[in-house]
N, CA, C and O of each residue as an XYZ file, in Angstrom:
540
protein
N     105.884    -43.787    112.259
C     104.446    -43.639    112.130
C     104.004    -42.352    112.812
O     104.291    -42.084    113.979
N     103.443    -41.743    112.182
C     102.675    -40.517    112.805
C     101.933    -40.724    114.152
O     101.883    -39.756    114.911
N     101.443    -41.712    114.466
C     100.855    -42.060    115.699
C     101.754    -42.504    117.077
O     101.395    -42.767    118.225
N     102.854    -42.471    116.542
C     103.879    -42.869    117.531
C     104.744    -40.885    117.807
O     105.441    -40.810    118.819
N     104.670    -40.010    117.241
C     105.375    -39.072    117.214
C     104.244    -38.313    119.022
O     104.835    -37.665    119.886
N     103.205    -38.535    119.090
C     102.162    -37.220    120.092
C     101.923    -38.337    121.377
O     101.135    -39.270    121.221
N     102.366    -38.228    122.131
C     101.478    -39.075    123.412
C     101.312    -37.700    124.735
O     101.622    -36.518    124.879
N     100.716    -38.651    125.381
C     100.131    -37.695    126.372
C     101.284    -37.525    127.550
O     102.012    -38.413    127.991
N     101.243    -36.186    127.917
C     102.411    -36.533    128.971
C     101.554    -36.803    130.235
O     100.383    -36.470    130.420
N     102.448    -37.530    131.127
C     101.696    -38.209    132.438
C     102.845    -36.886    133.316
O     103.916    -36.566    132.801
N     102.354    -36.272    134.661
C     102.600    -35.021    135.644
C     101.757    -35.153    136.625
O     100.735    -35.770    136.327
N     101.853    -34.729    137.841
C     101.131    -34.568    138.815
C      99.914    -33.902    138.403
O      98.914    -34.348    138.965
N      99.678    -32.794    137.436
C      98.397    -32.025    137.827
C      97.759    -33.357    136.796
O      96.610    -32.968    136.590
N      97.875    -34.348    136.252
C      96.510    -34.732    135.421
C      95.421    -35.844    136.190
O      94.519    -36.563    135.761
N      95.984    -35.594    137.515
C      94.363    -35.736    138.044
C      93.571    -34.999    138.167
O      92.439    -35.417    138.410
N      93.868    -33.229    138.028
C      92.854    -32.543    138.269
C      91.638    -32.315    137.167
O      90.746    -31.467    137.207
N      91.931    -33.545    135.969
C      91.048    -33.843    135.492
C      89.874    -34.881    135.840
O      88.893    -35.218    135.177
N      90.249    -35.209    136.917
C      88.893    -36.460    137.658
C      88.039    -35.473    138.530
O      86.876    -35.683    138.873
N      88.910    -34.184    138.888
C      88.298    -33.327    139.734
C      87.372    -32.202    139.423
O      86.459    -31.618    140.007
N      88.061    -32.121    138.100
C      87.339    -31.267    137.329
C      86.310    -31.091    136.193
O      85.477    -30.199    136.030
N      86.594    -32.202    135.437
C      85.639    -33.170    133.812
C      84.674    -33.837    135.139
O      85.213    -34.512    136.017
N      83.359    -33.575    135.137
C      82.946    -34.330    135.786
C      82.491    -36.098    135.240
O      82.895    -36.051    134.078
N      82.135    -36.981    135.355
C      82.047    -38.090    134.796
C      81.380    -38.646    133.353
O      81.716    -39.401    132.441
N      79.774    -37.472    133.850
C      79.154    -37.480    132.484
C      79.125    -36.104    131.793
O      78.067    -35.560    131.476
N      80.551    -35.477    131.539
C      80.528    -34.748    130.725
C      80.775    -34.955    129.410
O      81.646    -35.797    129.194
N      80.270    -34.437    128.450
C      79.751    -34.670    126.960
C      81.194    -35.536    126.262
O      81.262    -36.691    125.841
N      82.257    -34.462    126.341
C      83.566    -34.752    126.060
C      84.086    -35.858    126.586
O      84.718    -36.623    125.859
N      83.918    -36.105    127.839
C      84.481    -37.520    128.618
C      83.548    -38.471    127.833
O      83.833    -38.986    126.752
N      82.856    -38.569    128.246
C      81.746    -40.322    127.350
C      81.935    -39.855    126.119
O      81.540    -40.813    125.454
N      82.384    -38.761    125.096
C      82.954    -39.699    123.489
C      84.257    -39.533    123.425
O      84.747    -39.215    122.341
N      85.034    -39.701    124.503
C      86.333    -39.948    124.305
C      86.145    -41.686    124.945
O      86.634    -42.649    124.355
N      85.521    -41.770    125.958
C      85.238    -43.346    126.246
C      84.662    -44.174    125.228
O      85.014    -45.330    124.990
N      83.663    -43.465    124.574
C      82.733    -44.451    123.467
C      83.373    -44.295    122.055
O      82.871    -44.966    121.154
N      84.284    -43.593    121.803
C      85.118    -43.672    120.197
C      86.335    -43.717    120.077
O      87.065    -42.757    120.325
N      86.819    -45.085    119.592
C      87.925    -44.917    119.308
C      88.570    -44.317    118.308
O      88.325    -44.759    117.185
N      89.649    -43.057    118.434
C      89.524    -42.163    117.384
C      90.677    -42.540    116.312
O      90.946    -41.655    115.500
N      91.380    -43.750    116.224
C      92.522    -44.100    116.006
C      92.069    -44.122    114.428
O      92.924    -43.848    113.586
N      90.973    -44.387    114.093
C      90.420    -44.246    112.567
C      90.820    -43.013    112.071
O      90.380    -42.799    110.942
N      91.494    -42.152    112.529
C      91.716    -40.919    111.848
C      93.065    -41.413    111.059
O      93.109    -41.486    109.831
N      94.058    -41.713    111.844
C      95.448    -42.292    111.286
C      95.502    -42.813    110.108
O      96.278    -42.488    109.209
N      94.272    -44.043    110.064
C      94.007    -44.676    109.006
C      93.587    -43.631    107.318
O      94.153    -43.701    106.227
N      92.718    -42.984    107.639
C      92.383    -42.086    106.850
C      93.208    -41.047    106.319
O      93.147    -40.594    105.176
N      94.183    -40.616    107.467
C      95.091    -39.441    106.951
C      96.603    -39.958    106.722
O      97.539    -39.167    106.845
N      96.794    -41.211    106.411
C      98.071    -41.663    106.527
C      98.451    -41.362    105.032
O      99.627    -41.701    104.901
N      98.237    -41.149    104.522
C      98.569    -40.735    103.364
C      98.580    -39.331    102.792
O      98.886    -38.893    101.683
N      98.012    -38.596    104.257
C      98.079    -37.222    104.196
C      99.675    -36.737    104.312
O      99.711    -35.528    104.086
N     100.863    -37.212    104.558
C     101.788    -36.367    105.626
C     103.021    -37.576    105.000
O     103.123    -38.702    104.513
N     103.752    -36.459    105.408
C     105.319    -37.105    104.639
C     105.840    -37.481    106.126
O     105.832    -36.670    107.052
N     106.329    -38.923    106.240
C     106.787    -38.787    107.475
C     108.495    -39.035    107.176
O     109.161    -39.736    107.939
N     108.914    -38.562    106.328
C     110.290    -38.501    106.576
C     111.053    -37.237    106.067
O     112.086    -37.256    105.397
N     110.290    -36.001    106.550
C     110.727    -35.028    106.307
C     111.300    -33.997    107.769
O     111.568    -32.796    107.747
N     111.354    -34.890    108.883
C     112.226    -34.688    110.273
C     111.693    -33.809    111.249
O     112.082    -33.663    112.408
N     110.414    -33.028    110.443
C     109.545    -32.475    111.660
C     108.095    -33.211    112.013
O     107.218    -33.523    111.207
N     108.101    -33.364    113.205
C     106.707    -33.996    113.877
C     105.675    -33.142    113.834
O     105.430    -32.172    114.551
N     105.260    -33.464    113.186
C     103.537    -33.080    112.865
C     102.830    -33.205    114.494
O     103.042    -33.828    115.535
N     101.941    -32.262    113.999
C     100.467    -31.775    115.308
C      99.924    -33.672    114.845
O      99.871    -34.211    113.740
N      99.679    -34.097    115.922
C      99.395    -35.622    116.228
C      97.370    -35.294    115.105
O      96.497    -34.500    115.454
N      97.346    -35.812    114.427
C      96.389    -35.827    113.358
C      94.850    -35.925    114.003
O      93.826    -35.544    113.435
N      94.948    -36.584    115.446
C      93.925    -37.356    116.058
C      93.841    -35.424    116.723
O      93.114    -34.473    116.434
N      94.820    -35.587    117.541
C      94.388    -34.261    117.946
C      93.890    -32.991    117.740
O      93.553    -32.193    118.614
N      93.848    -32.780    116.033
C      93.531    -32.187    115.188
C      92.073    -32.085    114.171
O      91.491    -31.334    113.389
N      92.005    -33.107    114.668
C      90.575    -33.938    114.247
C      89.805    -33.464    115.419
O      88.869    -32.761    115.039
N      89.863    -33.609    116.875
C      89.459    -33.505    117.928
C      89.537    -31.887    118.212
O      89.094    -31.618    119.328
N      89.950    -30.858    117.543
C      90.068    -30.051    117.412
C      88.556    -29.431    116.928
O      87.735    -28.760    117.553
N      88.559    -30.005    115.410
C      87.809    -29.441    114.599
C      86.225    -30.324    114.916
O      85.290    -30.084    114.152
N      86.032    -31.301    116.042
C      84.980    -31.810    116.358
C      84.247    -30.794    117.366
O      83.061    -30.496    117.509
N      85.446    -30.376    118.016
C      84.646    -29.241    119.405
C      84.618    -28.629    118.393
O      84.338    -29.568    117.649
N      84.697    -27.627    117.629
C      84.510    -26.729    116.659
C      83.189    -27.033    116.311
O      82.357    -26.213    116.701
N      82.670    -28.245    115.517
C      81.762    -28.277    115.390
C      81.007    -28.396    116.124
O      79.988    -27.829    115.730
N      80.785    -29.156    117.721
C      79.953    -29.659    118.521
C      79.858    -28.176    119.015
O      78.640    -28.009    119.069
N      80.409    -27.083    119.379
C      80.104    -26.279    120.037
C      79.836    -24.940    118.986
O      79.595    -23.782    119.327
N      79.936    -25.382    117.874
C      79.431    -23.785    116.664
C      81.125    -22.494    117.124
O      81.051    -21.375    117.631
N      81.845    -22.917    116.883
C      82.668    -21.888    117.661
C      83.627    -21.652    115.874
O      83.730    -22.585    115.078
N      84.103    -20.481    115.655
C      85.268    -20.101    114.887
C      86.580    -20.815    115.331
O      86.820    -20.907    116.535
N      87.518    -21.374    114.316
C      88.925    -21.971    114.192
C      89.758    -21.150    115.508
O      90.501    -21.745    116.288
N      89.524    -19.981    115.556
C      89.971    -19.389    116.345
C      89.539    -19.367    118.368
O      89.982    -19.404    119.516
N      88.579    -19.295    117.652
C      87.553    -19.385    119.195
C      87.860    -20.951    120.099
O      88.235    -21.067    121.266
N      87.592    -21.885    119.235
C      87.933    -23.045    119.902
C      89.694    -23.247    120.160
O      90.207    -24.009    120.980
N      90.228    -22.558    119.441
C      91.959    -22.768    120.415
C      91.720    -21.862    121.382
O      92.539    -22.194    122.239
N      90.860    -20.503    122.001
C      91.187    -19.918    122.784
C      91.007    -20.506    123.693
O      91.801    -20.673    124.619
N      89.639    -21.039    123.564
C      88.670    -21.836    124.510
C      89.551    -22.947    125.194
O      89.536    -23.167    126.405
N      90.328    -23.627    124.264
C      91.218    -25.184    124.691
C      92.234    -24.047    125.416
O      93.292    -24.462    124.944
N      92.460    -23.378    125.897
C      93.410    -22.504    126.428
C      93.128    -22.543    127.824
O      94.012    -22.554    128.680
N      91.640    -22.567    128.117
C      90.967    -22.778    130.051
C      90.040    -23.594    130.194
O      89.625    -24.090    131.241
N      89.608    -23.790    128.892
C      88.346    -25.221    129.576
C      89.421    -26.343    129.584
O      90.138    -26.879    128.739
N      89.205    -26.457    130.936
C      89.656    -28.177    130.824
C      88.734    -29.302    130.223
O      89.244    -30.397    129.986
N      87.722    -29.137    130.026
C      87.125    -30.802    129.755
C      87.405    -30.774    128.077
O      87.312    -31.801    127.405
N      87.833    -29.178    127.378
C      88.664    -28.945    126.307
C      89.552    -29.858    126.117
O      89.448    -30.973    125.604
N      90.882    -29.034    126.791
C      92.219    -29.845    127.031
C      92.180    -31.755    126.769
O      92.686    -32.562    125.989
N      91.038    -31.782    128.231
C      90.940    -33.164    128.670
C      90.825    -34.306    127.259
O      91.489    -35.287    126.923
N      89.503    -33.521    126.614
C      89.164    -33.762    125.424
C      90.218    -34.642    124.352
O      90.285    -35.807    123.962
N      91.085    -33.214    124.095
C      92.109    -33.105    123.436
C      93.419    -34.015    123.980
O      94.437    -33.809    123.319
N      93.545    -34.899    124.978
C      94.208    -35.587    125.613
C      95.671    -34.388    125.663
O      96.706    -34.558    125.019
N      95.488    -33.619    126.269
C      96.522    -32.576    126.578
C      96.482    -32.256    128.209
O      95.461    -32.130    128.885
N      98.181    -32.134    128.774
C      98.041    -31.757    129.842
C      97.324    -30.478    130.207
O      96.900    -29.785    129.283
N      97.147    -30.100    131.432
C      96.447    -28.504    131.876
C      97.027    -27.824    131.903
O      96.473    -26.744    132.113
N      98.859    -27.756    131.702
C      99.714    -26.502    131.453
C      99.904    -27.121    129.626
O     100.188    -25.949    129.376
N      99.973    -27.638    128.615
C      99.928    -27.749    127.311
C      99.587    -26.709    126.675
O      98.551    -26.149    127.034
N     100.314    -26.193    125.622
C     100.208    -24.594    125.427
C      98.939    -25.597    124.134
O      98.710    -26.776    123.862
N      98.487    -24.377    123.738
C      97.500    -24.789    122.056
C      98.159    -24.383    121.071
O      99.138    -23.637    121.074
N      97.398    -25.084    119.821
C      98.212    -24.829    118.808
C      97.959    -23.563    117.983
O      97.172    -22.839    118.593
N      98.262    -23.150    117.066
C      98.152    -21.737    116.657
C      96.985    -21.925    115.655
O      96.942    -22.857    114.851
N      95.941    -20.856    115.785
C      94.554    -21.023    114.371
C      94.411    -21.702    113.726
O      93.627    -22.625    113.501
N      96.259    -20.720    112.846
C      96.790    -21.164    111.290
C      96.906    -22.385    111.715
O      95.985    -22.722    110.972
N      97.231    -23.506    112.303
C      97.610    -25.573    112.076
C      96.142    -25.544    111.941
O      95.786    -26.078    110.891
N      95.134    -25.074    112.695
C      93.373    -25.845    112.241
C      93.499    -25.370    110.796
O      93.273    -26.262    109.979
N      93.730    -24.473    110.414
C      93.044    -23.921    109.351
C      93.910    -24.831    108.183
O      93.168    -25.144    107.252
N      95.231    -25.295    108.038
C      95.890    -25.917    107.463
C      95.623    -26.960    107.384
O      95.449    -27.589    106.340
N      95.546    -27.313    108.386
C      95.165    -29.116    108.815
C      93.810    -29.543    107.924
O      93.826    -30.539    107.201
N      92.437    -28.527    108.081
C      91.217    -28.455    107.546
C      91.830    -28.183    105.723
O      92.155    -28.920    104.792
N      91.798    -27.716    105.797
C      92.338    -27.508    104.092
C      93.694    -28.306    103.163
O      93.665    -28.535    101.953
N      94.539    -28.546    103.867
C      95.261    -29.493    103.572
C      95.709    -30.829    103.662
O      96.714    -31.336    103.164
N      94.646    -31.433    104.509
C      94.683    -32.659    104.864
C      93.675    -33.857    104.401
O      93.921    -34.990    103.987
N      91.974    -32.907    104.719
C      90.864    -32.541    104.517
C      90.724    -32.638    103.249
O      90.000    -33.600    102.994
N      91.015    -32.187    102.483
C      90.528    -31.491    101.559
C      89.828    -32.259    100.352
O      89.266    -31.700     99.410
N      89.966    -33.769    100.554
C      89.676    -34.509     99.456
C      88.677    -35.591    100.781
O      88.259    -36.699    100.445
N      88.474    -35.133    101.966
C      88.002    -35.977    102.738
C      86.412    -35.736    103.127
O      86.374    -34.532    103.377
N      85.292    -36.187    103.275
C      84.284    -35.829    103.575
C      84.085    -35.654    104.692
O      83.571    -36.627    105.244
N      84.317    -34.577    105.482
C      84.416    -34.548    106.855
C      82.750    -34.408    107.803
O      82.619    -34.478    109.025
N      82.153    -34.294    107.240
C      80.853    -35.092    107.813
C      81.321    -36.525    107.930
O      81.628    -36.784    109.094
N      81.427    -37.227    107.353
C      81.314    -38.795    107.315
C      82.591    -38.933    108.325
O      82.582    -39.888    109.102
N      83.392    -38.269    108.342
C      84.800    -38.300    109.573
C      84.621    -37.813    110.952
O      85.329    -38.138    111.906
N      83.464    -36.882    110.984
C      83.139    -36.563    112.264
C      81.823    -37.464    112.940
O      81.630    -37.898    114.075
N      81.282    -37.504    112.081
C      79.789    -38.403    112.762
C      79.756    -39.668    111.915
O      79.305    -40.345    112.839
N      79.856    -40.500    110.973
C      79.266    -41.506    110.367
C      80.354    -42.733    111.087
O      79.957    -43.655    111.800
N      81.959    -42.448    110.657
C      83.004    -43.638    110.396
C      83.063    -43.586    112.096
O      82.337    -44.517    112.444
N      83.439    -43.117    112.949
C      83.497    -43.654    114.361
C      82.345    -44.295    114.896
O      82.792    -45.054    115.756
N      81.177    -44.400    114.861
C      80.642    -45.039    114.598
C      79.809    -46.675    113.965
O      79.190    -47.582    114.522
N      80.136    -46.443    112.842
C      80.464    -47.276    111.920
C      81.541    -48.195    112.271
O      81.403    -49.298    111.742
N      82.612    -48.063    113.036
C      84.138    -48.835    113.526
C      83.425    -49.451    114.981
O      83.675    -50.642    115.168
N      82.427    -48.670    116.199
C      82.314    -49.403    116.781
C      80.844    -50.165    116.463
O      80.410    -50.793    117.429
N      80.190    -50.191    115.499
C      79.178    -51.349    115.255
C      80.044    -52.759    114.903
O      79.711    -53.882    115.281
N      81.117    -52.466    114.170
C      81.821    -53.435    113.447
C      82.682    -54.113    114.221
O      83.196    -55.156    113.816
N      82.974    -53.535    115.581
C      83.637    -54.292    116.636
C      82.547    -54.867    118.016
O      82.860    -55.093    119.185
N      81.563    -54.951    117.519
C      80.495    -55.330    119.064
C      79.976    -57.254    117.752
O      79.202    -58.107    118.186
């Protein structure tokens, strides 16, 4: 399963995300309030999983192109950015030494994954929508 290939690595520095994300930062409360696992669902039919290379984790990629939008930034701009903002990184459930991924995977990922997907309704409507349906 594609969701089993990306986890987070656990290291000494990832507390310096309690020190640093302060509590009510934007990124921290919708990583607490959405569960983003609805992406899997949606893109599982995007990706060959028996072709022996591990794919950029789909969720993370998604979470990619959300700071993109939440912050107005170019494909480019937001990997630089996930490069020193930590509440970025944090975001992105990536350690604080985690290199980023290259433009070209957003720009691929957005166009080849995407491409038959309404990504309004993937960024703001369906996470949403998943936690009305679980309260």
């Amino acid at each position: 399963m594609i969701q089993n290939q990306q986890s987070m690595a656990f290291n000494p520095y990832m507390d310096l995300y309690n020190l640093i994300v302060p509590k009510d930062n934007l990124l921290r409360r919708i990583n607490d309030l959405v569960d983003f696992s609805f992406v899997y669902d949606e893109l599982k039919n995007k990706y060959c999983l028996d072709n022996c290379r591990n794919a950029i984790d789909p969720i993370r990629m998604f979470k990619y192109l959300l700071l993109k939008s939440i912050y107005d930034l170019s494909d480019v701009d937001v990997v630089e950015r996930s490069t020193y903002d930590m509440s970025f990184k944090f975001f992105l459930g990536m350690a604080p030494e985690d290199a980023v991924i290259d433009p070209i995977s957003l720009i691929k990922f957005r166009k080849l994954r995407l491409k038959d997907i309404n990504l309004l309704d993937m960024l703001i409507i369906k996470p949403w929508k998943l936690r009305l349906e679980r309260k």
